[in-house]
N, C-alpha and C positions, 0 to 999 in steps of 0.2 A: 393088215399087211398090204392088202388093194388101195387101201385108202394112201398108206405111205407111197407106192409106188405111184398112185398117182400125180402124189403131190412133186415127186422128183423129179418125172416128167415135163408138169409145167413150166414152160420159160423162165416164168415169172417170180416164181420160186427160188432160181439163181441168179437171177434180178434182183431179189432182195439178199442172196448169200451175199452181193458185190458187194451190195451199199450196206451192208452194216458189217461189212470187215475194211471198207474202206471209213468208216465213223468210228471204229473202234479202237483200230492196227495203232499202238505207242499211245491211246488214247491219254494216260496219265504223265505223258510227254510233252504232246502235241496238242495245240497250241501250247507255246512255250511260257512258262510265267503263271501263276496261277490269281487270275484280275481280282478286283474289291467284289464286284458281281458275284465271282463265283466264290471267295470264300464266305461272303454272308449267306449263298444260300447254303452249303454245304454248314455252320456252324445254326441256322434257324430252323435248316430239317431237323438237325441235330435237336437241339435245344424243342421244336416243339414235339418231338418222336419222346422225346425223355420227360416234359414238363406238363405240354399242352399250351404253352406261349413260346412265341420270338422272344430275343433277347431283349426287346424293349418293354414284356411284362403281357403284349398283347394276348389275349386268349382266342386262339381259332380264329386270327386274323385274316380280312379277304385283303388290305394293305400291308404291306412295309414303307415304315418312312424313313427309307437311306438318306436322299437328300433334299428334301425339301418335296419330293417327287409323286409320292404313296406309290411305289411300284406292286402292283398286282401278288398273290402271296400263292400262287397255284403252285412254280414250279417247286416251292417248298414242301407242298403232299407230294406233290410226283414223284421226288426225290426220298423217301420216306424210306421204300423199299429196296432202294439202291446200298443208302446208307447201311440196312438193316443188315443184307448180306453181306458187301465187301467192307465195309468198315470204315474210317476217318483218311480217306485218300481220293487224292485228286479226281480218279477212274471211277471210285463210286460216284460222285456229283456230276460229271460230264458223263455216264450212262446214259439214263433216263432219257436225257435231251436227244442224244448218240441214236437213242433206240427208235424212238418217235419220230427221227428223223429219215431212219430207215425205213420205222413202215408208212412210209405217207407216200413210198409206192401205189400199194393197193389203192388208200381211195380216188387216187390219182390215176389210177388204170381203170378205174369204174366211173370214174366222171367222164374219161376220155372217152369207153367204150361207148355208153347210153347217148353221151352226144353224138358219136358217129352212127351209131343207128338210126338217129333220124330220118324220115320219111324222106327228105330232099336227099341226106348222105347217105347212104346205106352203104352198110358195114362192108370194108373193100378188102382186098384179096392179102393186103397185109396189114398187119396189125399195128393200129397207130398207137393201141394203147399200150402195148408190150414197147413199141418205139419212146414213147412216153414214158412209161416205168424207167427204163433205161438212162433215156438220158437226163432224169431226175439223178437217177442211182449217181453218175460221175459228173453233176453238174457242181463245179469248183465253189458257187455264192453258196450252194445246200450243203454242200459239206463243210466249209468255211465255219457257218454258224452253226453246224450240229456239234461240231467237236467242242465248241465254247461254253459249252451251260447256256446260252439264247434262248429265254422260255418260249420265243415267238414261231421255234420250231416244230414244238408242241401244238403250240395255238394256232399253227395252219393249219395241222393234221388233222385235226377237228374242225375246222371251216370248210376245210375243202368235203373234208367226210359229210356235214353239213348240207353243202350244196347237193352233192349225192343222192341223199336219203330225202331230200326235197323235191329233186327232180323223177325221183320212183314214187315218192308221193303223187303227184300231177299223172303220173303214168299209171298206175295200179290203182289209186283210190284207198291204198291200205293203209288204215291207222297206223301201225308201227312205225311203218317209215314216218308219220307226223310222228312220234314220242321219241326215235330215231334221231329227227332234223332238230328238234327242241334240246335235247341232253348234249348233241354234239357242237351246238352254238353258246351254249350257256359255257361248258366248258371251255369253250374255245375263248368265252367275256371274261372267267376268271383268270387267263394268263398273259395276256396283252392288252395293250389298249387301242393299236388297231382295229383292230376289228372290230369293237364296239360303233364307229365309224362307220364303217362297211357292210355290217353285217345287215342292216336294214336295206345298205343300197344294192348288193347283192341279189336278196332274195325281191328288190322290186323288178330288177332286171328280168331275173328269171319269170317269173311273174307277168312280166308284159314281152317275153318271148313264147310264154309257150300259152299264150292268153287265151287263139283259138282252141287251145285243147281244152284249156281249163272250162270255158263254154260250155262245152258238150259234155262236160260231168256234171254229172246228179249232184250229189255232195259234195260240197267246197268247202265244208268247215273246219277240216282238218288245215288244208291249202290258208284260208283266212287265220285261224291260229297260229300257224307258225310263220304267219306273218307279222300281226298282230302282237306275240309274243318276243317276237326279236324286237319291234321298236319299241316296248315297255320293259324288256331287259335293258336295252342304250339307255332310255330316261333314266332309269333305277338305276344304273352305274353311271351316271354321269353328272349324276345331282351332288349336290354335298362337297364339302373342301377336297376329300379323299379322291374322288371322280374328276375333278375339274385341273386339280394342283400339278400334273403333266401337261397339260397342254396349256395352264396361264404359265409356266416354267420356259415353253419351248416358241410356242405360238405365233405367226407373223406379227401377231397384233400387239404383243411386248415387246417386238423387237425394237433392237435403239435403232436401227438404221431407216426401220420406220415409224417409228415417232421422229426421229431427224428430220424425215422428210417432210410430214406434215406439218409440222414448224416452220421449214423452210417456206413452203410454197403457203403460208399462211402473211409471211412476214414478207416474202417479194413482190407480192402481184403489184405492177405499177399502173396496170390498166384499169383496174377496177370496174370493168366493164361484166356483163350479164354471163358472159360466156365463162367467167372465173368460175362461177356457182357449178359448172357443168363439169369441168376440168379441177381445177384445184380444190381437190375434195378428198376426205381421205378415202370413201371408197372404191376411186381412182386407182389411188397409191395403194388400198391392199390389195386390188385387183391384179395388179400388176406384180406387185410381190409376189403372188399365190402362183401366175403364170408363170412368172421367173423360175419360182420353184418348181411346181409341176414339170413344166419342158425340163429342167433338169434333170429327171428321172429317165428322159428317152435321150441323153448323148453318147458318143463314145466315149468322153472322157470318165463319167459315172460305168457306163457297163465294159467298157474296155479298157480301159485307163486306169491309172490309179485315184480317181478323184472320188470313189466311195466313202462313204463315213461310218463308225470310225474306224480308223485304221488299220487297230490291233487283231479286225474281225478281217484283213486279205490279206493276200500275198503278195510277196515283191516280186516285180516282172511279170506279173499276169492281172487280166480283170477281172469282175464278179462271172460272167464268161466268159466262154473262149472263142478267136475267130473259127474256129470252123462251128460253129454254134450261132454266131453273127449270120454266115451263110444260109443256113436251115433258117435263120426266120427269118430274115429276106423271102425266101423262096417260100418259103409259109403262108407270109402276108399277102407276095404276089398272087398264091393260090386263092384266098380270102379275098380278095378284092377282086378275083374275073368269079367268082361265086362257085368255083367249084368246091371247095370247105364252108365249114359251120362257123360264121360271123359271129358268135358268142363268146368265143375266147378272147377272140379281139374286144369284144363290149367289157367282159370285165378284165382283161388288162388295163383298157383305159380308164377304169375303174377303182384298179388296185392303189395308185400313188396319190390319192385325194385327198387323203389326210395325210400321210407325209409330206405334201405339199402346205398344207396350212402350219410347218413348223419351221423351226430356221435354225435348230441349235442344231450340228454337226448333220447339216446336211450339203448333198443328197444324204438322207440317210439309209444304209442297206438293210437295216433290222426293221426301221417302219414299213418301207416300202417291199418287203420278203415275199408278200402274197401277190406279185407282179410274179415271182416266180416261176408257178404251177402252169399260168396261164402263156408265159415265154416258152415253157417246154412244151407245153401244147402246139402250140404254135410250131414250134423247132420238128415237133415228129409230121407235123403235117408236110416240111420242108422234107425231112430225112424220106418220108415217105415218096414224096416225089421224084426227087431224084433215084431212088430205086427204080421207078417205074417207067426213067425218062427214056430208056431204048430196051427192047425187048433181046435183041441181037447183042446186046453188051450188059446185058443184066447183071450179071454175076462179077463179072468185073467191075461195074460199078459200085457195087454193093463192096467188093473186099477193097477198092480205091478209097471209097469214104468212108467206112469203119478203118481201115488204116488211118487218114485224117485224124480223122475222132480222136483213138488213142495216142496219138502221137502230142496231138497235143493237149490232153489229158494228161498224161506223161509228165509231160515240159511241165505243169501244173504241179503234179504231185511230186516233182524232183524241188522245186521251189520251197513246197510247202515246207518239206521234210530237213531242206538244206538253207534254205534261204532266209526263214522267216522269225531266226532267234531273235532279232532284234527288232523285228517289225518296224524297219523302214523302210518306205519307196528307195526306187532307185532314183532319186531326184537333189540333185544336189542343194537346195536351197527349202526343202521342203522344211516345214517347223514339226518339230517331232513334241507333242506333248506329253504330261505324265504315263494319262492313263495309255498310250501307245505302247509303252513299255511293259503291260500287264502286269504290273507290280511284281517284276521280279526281284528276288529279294529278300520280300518280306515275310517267305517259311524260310529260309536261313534261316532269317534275323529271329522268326519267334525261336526255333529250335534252340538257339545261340542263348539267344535270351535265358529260357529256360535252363539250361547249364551253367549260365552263370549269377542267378538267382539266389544261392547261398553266399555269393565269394562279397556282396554287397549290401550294404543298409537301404538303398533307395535307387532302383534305376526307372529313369524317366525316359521317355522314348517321343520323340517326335510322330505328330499325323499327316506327313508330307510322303510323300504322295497321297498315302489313309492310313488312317491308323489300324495298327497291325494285328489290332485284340480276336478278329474272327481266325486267324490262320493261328495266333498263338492258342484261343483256347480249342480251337477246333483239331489240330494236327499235338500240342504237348498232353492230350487227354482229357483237359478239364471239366467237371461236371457243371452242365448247365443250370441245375441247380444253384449251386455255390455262386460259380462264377459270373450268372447275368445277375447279382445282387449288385455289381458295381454298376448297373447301367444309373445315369442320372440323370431325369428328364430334362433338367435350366442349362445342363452343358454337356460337348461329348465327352470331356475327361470321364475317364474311368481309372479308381485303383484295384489293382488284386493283390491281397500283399504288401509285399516292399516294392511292386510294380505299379509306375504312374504312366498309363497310357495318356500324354498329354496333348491339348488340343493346342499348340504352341508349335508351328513349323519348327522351328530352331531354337529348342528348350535352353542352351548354353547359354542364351543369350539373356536370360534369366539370372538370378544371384542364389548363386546354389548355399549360402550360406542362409534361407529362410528355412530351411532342413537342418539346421545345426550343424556340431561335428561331425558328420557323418563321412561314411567311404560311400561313394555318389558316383555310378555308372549313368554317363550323358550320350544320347544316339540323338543325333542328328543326320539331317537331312542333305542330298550330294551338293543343295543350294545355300547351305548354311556358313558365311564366313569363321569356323572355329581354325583355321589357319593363320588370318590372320590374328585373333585372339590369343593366339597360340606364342606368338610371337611378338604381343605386345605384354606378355607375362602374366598372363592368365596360368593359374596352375590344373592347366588340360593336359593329360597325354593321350596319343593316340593309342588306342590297344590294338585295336582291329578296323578293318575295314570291310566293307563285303561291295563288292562287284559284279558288272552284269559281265557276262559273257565278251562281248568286246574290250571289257577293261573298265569300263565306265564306272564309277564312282555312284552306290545309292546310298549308303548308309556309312557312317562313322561314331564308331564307338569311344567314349570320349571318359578316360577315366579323373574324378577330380577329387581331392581328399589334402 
């Protein structure tokens, strides 16, 4: 009973009540549309929870190859137990993430705390880490990606726990914390591939900041090992097609606009002078690439603006933060730079977007660059803190001025989220809205439709425009993953289940349904698909149905031919 009352007490404690009733509140509503992401994980928990492989056959696979990609297979155990309890819906698969999200509080209040301790900081009369917790708890980018299935919100909460039990390593000399830093980094390698990247540069960091301490310890072999052992987990995940296949996918180095370039400035030089060798080079051009990108990560447009990627992961009318959030780390940094705060946050902020900077496909990107996060809100309580302390004579009023701020526009924020973001688009009139923006809404209609109308035909074929619909259909109609990942076929994605042809054919109509025989032939195409005018040049199509997004908008079309 002492132990509970204590725990009710703590701040911190309703610190984390916020942020996981704020991760949860509609959870199987909000975000709107249930993406290809989340129903492959929610159908391969399924599927290895039942079998012990993904639907592609793998057994206790560390990849998934969605597309081309090998996306990491972690949040699939994580998810294991979500599933187990609440069952085949949207709220069990967006838990887990939900929940990880919430608690990455704490190790985020114990990073913050250990570094304010420092012998230069010493721990000040208010709590940065409790200010930290906090404005983690209603920060709009963390809550943004905790509500979506994002394994990479998982994979902070272990990097940062990481740093953690690394830095009480160096401080105490106690082994656990070394077995501690090792378990919470390896885990953190099996769910993103961030941090594979990072995780060595990180622990150098720390490493050559707290180097004089390290000195004056007797034993450094724990310190050497979980050093050591991070850069031979990056090499062992990095080697091999499975390792490599994301980032030759997204890479500056693929990029066409720089292969363009170096083409270019190979084929103009008209001086052919010595100084070409120096300049017209491609290490030039990815250097500058790589800056391009990087400085992308520190504008307004990326953290205030809508220019984050992708889309379907913010909100309209607001950015990954919020201006009064912009304020706090202004005043943060300016604290950081006359040296009254600990310069380490700032080191690995500048730290965080290094490998999201060596990519190009939907960037900036806000899912690579996520672990910039922990260290922004670091920064943000050093700010909040400040201005609490800026007049003794008006303390208190400052404090209820700027936490009004805060929630106000926090507020604006969650009024957005909840009202504004069915269709996930900017408010931008000219902006290009692609597929996956739309989070595949839709496609649980269409499987549930599907399913109901499954006896009334011989053969329905279904279009993979946007993606094909086979994870929400067998995952949300019941289907046993047994049975049903027999259709998977490794030379193509068609799949049949049935008198069901999950076809790999945008616009199946456009096909001659007459290689099916006589058949009564249910055709779903895509909102891209000309069956209107086929329609009308005497094609024997009728429409049966349609399904719509919210706006009205056209994604699918049911197309009956016989």
């Amino acid at each position: 009973m002492k132990v509970i009352k204590k725990i009710i007490k703590n701040p911190l404690f309703w610190i984390f009540i916020i942020a996981i009733i704020l991760r949860i509140y509609k959870l199987g509503v909000f975000p709107y549309g249930f993406h290809e992401d989340e129903a492959k994980v929610a159908w391969n928990t399924l599927s290895i929870l039942k079998t012990g492989r993904d639907d592609q056959g793998g057994l206790l696979s560390l990849y998934y190859n969605s597309f081309g990609d090998y996306r990491p297979t972690g949040i699939f155990y994580f998810t294991i137990p979500s599933i187990t309890i609440f069952g085949r819906t949207e709220f069990a698969t967006r838990f887990p993430v939900a929940l990880f999200g919430a608690l990455t509080i704490f190790p985020l209040y114990f990073l913050v705390e250990i570094l304010n301790r420092d012998k230069k900081h010493k721990k000040r009369s208010i709590n940065t880490a409790l200010l930290a917790g906090f404005l983690l708890a209603i920060s709009p980018w963390h809550i943004e990606l905790s509500r979506a299935t994002n394994e990479v919100v998982i994979s902070t909460f272990f990097a940062i726990s990481s740093l953690f039990f690394f830095i009480k390593l160096i401080k105490t000399g106690n082994k656990k914390f070394g077995i501690f830093t090792i378990l919470s980094i390896l885990i953190s390698y099996l769910l993103y591939h961030s941090i594979r990247f990072l995780g060595p540069l990180f622990f150098v960091i720390l490493f050559l900041w707290f180097l004089k301490e390290i000195r004056h310890k007797k034993n450094k072999t724990w310190i050497w090992t979980c050093i050591i052992t991070t850069f031979l987990l990056t090499i062992f995940f990095s080697v091999g097609k499975a390792g490599l296949a994301r980032l030759n996918e997204v890479s500056i180095f693929n990029n066409p606009d720089t292969s363009y370039e170096i083409q270019r400035i190979k084929t103009e030089d008209l001086t052919k002078s010595r100084l070409t060798f120096f300049v017209d080079n491609k290490l030039v051009v990815y250097f500058k690439k790589f800056a391009d990108e990087y400085a992308g990560y520190f504008t307004g447009d990326f953290l205030i603006g809508s220019g984050a990627k992708p889309y379907r992961f913010t909100t309209p009318g607001t950015g990954i933060i919020t201006y009064i959030e912009t304020v706090l780390l202004i005043v943060g940094l300016i604290e950081i730079i006359k040296g009254k705060r600990n310069l380490l946050p700032l080191l690995l902020l500048l730290a965080a977007p290094l490998p999201a900077a060596l990519t190009t496909e939907d960037s900036p990107n806000l899912s690579r660059a996520f672990l910039m996060l922990p260290f922004f809100i670091f920064i943000e309580a050093y700010g909040l803190e400040r201005i609490f302390q800026f007049s003794r004579k008006y303390k208190e009023r400052i404090k209820i001025g700027i936490l009004t701020l805060l929630i106000l526009n926090f507020s604006y924020f969650l009024y957005m989220y909840f009202n504004h973001s069915i269709n996930h688009q900017p408010f931008v009139s000219n902006y290009f809205v692609d597929s996956p923006t739309y989070r595949d809404v839709g496609a649980l209609e269409l499987s549930l439709k599907i399913d109901s109308l499954k006896t009334k035909y011989d053969k329905i074929i279904i279009t993979d425009f946007p993606d094909s619909i086979y994870p929400w259909y067998a995952f949300f109609t019941g289907k046993d993953p047994t049975d049903f990942n027999k259709t998977y076929k490794d030379s193509t994605n068609e799949r049949d289940y049935g008198n069901i042809i999950f076809s790999e054919e945008k616009c199946p109509s456009d096909e001659n349904p007459l290689k099916y025989g006589k058949q009564k032939i249910l055709i779903v195409d895509s909102w891209e698909c000309p069956y209107q005018s086929q329609i009308r040049d005497g094609s024997p199509l009728k429409v049966v149905e349609k399904i719509t997004r919210s706006d009205g908008s056209e994604v699918y079309a049911l197309l009956e031919y016989n």
